[in-house]
N, C-alpha and C positions, 0 to 999 in steps of 0.2 A: 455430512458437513457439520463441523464446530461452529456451536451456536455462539452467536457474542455476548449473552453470557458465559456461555466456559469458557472463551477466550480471560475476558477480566477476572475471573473466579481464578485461571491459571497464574496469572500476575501477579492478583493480589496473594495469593500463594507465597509465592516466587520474591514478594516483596516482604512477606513478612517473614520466611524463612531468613532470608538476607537478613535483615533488622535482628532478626533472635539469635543468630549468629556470630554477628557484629557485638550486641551486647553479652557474649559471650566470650566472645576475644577480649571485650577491655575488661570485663572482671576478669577473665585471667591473669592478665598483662598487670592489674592493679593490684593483687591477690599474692601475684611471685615477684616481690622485686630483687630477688637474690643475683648476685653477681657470680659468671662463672669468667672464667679466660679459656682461651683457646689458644695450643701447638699445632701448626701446621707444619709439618717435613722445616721445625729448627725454626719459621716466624710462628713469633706470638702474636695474637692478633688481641686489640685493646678489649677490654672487659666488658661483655655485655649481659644483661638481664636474660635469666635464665628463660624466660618466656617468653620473651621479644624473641629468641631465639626458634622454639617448637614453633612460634607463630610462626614466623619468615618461613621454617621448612613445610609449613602445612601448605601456607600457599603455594609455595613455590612445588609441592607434589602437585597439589590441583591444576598451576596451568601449563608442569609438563606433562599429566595427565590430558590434558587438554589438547594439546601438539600432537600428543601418540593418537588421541582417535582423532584429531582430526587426518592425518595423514590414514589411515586406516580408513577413516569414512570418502575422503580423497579415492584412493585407491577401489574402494567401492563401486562408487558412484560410475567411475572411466569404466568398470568392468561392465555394468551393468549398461551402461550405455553401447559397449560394444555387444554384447549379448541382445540390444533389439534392434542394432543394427543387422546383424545377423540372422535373427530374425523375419525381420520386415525382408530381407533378403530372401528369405526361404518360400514367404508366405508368395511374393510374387513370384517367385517360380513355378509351386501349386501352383497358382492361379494360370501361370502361362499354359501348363501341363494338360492341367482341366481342362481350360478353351483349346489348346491342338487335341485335345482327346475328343471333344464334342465336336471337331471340325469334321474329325475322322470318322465317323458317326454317320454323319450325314449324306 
């Protein structure tokens, strides 16, 4: 069992990752203020900061990374849950098999 210490050790982790991350996107964000424009299939799309831009794709990988496993961990999880359905099904049949075996026995 996870101690509650390494529960808050995990967090405070987790928060300070976050934080040194964060202050890593706005120096970058303050670092590139270069303008690019963007063609899309003939629309121009107005001028944005070249780094406002890598940011918006970074996150936006991470939370459809996020979607992918959780649909994957989804998918999981149902399987797994039928696999000790199955299970539990099995183990009581042994068990029925055993007691008409020991009946017969007797």
């Amino acid at each position: 069992m996870i101690s509650l210490l390494g529960i808050w050790l995990k967090r405070l982790f987790i928060l300070l990752g976050s934080l040194t991350l964060l202050v890593i996107l706005v120096n970058f964000i303050v670092a590139n203020p270069q303008l690019i424009r963007f063609d899309l299939a003939g629309v121009s799309l107005p001028e944005l900061k070249a780094s406002s831009v890598v940011v918006i794709s970074f996150i936006m990988g991470g939370v459809f990374g996020l979607l992918v496993s959780l649909i994957a961990m989804t998918r999981l999880r149902l399987a797994n849950a039928s696999y000790s359905r199955k299970l539990a099904r099995r183990d009581a049949e042994i068990q029925k098999l055993r007691a008409n075996a020991l009946k017969g026995l007797t």
